[in-house]
C-alpha positions as CSV (number, residue, x, y, z in Angstrom):
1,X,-9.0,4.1,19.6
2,X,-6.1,4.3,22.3
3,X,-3.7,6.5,21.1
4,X,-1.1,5.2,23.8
5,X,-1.8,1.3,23.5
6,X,1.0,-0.6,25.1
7,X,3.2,-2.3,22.5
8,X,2.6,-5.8,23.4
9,X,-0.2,-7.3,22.0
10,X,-1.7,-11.3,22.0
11,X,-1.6,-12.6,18.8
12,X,-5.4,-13.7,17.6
13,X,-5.7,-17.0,17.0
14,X,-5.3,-18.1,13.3
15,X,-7.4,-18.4,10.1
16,X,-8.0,-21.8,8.2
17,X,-6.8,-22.1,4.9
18,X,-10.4,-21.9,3.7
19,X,-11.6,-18.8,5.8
20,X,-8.9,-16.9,4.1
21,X,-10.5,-17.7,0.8
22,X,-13.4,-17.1,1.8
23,X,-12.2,-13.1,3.0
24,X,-10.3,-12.6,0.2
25,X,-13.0,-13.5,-2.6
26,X,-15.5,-11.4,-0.6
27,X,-13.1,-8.9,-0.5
28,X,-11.9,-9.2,-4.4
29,X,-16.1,-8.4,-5.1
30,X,-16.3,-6.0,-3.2
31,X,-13.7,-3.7,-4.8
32,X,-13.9,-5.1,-8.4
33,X,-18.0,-4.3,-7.9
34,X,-16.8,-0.6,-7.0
35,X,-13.6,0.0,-9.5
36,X,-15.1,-1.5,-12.8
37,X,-12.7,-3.4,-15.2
38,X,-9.7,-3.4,-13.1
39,X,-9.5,-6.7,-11.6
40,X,-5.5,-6.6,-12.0
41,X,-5.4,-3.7,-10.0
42,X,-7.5,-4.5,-7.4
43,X,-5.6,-7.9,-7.0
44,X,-2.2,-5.8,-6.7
45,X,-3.7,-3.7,-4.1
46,X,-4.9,-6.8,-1.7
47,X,-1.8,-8.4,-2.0
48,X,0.3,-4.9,-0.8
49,X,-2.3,-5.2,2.0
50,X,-1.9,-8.1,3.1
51,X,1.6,-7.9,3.0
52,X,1.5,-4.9,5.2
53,X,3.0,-2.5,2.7
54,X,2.1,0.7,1.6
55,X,0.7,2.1,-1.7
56,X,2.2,5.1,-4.2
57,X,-0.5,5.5,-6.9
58,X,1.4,7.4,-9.5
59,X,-1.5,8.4,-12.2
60,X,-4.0,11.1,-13.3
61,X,-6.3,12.4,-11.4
62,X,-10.2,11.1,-11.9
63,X,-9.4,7.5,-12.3
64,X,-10.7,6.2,-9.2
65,X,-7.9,6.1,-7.0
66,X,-10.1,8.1,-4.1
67,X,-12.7,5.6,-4.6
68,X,-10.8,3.0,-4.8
69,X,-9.3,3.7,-1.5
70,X,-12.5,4.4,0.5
71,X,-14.4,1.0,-0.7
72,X,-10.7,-0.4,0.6
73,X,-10.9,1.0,3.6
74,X,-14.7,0.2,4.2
75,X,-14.6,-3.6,3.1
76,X,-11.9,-4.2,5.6
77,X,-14.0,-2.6,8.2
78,X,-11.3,0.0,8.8
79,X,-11.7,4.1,9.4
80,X,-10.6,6.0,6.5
81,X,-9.2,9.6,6.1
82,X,-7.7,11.9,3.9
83,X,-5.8,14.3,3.9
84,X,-5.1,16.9,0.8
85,X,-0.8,17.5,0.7
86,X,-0.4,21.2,0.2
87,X,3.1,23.5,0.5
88,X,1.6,25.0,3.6
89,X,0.8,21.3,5.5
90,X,2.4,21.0,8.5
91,X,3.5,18.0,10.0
92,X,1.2,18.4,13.0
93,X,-1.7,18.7,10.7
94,X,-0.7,14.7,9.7
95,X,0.2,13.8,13.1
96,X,-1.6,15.7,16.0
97,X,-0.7,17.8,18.2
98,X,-1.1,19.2,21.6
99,X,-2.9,22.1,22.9
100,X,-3.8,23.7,26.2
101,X,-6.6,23.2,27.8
102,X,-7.6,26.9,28.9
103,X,-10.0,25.4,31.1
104,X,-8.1,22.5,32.7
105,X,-4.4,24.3,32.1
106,X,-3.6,20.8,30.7
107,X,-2.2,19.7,27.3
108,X,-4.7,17.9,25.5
109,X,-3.6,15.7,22.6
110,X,-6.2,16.3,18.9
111,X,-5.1,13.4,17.0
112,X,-4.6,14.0,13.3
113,X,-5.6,11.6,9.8
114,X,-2.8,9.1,11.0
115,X,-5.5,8.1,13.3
116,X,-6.8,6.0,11.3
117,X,-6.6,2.6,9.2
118,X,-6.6,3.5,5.6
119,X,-5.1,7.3,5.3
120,X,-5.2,8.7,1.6
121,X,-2.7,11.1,1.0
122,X,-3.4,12.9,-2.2
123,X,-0.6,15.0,-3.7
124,X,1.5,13.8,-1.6
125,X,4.9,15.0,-3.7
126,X,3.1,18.6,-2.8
127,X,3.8,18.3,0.4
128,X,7.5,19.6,1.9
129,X,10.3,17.4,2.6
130,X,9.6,18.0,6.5
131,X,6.2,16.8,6.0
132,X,6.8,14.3,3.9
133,X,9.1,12.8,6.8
134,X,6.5,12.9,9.5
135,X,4.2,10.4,7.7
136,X,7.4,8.3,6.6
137,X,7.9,7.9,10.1
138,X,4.1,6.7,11.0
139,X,4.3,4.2,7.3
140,X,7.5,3.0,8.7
141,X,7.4,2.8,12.5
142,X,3.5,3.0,12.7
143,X,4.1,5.2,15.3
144,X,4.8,9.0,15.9
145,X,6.2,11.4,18.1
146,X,4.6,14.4,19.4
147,X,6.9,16.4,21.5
148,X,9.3,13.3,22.4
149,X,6.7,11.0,23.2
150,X,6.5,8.0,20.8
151,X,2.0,7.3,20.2
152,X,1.2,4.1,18.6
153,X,-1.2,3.8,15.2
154,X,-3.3,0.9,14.2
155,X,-1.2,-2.0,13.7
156,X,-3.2,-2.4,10.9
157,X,-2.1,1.3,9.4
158,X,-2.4,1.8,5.6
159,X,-1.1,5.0,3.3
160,X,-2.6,4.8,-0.1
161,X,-0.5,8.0,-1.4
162,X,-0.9,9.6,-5.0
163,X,0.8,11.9,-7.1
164,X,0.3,13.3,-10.5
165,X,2.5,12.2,-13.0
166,X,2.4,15.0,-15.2
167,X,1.9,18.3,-13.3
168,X,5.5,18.9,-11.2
169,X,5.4,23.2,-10.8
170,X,5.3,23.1,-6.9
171,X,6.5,19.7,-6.4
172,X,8.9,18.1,-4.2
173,X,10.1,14.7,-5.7
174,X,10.3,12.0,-3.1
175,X,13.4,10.7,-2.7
176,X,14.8,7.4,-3.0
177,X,15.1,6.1,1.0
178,X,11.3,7.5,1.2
179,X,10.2,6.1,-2.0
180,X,11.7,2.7,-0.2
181,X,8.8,3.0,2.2
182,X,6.1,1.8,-0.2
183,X,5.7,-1.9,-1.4
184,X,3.9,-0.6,-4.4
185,X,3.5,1.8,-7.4
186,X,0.4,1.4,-8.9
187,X,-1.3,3.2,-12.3
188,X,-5.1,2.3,-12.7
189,X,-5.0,3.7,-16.0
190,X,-8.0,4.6,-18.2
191,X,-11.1,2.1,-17.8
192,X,-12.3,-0.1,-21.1
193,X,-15.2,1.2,-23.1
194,X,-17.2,-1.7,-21.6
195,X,-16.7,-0.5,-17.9
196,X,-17.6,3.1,-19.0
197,X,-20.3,2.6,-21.0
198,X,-21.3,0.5,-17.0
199,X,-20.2,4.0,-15.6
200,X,-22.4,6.3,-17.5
201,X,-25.1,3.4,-16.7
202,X,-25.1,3.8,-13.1
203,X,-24.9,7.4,-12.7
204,X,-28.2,7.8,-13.1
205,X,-29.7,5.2,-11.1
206,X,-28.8,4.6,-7.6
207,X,-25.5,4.4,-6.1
208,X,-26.4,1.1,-4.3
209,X,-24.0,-0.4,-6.7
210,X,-20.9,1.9,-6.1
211,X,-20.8,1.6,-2.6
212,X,-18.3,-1.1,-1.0
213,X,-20.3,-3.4,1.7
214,X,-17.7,-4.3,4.8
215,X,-16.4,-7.6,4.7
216,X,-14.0,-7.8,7.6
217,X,-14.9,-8.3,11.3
218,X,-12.3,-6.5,13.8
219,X,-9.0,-8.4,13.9
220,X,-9.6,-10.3,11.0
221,X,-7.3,-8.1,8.5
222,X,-4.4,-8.1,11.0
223,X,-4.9,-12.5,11.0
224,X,-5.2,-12.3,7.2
225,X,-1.8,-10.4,7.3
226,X,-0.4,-12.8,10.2
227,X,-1.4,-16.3,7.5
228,X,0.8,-14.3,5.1
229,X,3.5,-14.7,7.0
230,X,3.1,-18.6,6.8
231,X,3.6,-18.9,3.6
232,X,6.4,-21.2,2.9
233,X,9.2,-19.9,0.9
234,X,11.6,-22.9,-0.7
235,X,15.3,-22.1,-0.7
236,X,15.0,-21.8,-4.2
237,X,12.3,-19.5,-4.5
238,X,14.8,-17.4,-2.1
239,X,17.8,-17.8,-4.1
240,X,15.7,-16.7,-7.4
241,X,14.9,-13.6,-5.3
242,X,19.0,-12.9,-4.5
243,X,19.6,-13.1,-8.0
244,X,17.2,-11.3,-9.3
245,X,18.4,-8.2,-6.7
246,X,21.9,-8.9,-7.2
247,X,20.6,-8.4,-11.1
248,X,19.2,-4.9,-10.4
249,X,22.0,-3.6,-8.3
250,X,24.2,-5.1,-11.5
251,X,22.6,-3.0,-14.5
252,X,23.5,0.1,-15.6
253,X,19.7,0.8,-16.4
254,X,19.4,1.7,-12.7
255,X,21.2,4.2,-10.6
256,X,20.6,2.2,-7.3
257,X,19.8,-1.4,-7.3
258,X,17.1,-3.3,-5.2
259,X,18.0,-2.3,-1.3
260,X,18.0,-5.8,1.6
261,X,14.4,-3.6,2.5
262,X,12.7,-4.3,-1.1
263,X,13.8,-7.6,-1.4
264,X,12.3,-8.4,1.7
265,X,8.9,-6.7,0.6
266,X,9.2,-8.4,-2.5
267,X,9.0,-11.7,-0.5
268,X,6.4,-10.6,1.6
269,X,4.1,-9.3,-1.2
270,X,5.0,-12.3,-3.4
271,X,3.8,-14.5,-0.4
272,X,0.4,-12.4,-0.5
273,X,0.5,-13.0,-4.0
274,X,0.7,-16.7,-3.3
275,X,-2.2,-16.7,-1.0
276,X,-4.5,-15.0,-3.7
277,X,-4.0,-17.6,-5.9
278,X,-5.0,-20.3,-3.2
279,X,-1.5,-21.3,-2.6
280,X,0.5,-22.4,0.4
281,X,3.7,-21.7,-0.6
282,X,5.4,-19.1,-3.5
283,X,6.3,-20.0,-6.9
284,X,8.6,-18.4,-9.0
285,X,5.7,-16.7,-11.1
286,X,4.2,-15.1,-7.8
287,X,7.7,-13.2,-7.6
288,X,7.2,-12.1,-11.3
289,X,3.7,-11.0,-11.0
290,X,4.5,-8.4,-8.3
291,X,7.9,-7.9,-9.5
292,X,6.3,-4.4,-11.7
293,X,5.0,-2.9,-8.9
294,X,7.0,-3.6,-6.4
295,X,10.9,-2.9,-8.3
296,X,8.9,0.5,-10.0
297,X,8.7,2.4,-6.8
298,X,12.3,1.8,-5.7
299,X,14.8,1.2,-9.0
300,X,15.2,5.0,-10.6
301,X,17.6,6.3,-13.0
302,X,16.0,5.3,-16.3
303,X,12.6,7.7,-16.3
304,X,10.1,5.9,-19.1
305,X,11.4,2.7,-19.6
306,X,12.0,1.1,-16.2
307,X,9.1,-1.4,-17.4
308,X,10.9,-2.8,-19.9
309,X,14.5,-3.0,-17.8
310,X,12.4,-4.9,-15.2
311,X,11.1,-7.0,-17.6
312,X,15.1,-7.3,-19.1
313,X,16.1,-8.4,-15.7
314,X,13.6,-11.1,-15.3
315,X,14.2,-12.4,-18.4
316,X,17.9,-12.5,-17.8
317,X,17.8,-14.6,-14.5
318,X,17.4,-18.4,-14.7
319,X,13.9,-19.5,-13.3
320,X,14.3,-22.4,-10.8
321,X,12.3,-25.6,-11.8
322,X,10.7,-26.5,-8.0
């Protein structure tokens, strides 16, 4: 990978309608064949990627998200790495850093997990503030700066970050304008007795049937995410979107409202949505089937029951009849 890849790039040339569907299903098998029973999920996840976003998984540890993430990262054909947020990470461990060449008296420049496609940060509320702020930067800007000079990531750059819900000694909360960054929050939640019973099953036979084949040629993610953007978007559809973030900013539920930032992820991931369902344009119910995930991460104030004021907030804007 060039680190220091000029910014200007040629756009690939674009996917048919039906190549998309074909990825996608091959990619919707892949996971679902990986992460048993969590078909929801899984469809969630492929519509934050194709919308470019970012992921917060915001569960208990030994569900899957790990997994989850590397059969991600593999069916898309992409590099994976993780990296385990601790008090004592620095923010050169995420990014890189330069050292001297003893030998050469030059500075050479050791790369760190941002290098990458799909970077899992686990723990990441474990990690300091200062930390923390170094990968908002590359999940942002998909770019960092070592020592003043700006080093391009993979435009294709993915952070599926965790944190554990219920442990917070040692924790550093993220704060709102970070937790802005990420399209998502995701729980996978406990699996059904049918997909454990499959489980217990295959943990004693071969693991041919937990491993994620790739799906994805190079370039064909970034294309996938590029047909997203084509999704058309009726002024309605638009104007249901306004109102529902004028709705947010509007209830007392929430101590800060839907930012210009979310609503324009919202659209994006709703698009994504859109295109998972075969679609060439965004219905009203595309924004409402994202609309848990995507408001969850970013409306706070309210602790347990921000599902139910989201779901009070769609129920209290008029749907528009397209």
């Amino acid at each position: 990978m060039n680190h220091n890849r000029s910014t200007e790039s040629t756009s690939p040339p674009s996917l048919a309608s039906n190549d998309c569907a074909r990825l996608i299903a091959e990619l919707r098998t892949q996971l679902n064949r990986v992460v048993l029973g969590k078909a929801g999920v899984v469809d969630h996840l492929l519509a934050c990627v194709l919308a470019r976003g970012h992921v917060l998984f915001d569960d208990l540890p030994g569900l899957g998200k790990t997994t989850l993430a590397k059969a991600l990262a593999t069916s898309v054909g992409g590099r994976f790495m993780r990296v385990q947020c601790t008090p004592d990470l620095l923010p050169s461990d995420v990014t890189g850093f330069n050292i001297l060449n003893q030998k050469t008296r030059d500075f050479e420049f050791r790369p760190g997990p941002v290098y990458s496609d799909v970077l899992l940060a686990d723990e990441i509320n474990r990690a300091t503030p200062r930390t923390q702020s170094a990968l908002f930067e590359a999940m942002a800007e998909r770019q960092v700066t070592i020592d003043g000079e700006p080093r391009m990531l993979s435009e294709t750059f993915l952070v599926l970050a965790t944190q554990n819900p219920v442990e917070s000694v040692g924790a550093y909360p993220l704060p709102e304008a970070q937790l802005d960054r990420f399209a998502m929050k995701l729980k996978i939640g406990y699996p059904d007795r049918q997909s454990e019973l499959e489980l217990l099953a295959r943990s004693s036979h071969s693991t041919r049937d937990t491993t994620a084949q790739r799906v994805l040629e190079p370039g064909q993610l970034l294309r996938l995410q590029q047909a997203v953007a084509d999704i058309a978007v009726e002024t309605q559809v638009r104007e249901y979107l306004v109102d529902l973030a004028e709705a947010t900013r509007s209830n007392r539920a929430f101590s800060l409202g839907l930012s210009p930032r979310g609503l324009l992820q919202w659209q994006r991931v709703a698009q994504a949505h859109a295109m998972l369902a075969g679609r060439e344009y965004v219905m009203p119910e595309d924004v409402q089937a994202v609309a848990g995930p995507v408001l969850s991460v970013r409306l706070s104030g309210i602790g347990a029951g921000v599902d139910k004021a989201i779901d009070a907030v769609i129920g209290a804007v008029a749907v528009p009849m397209l």
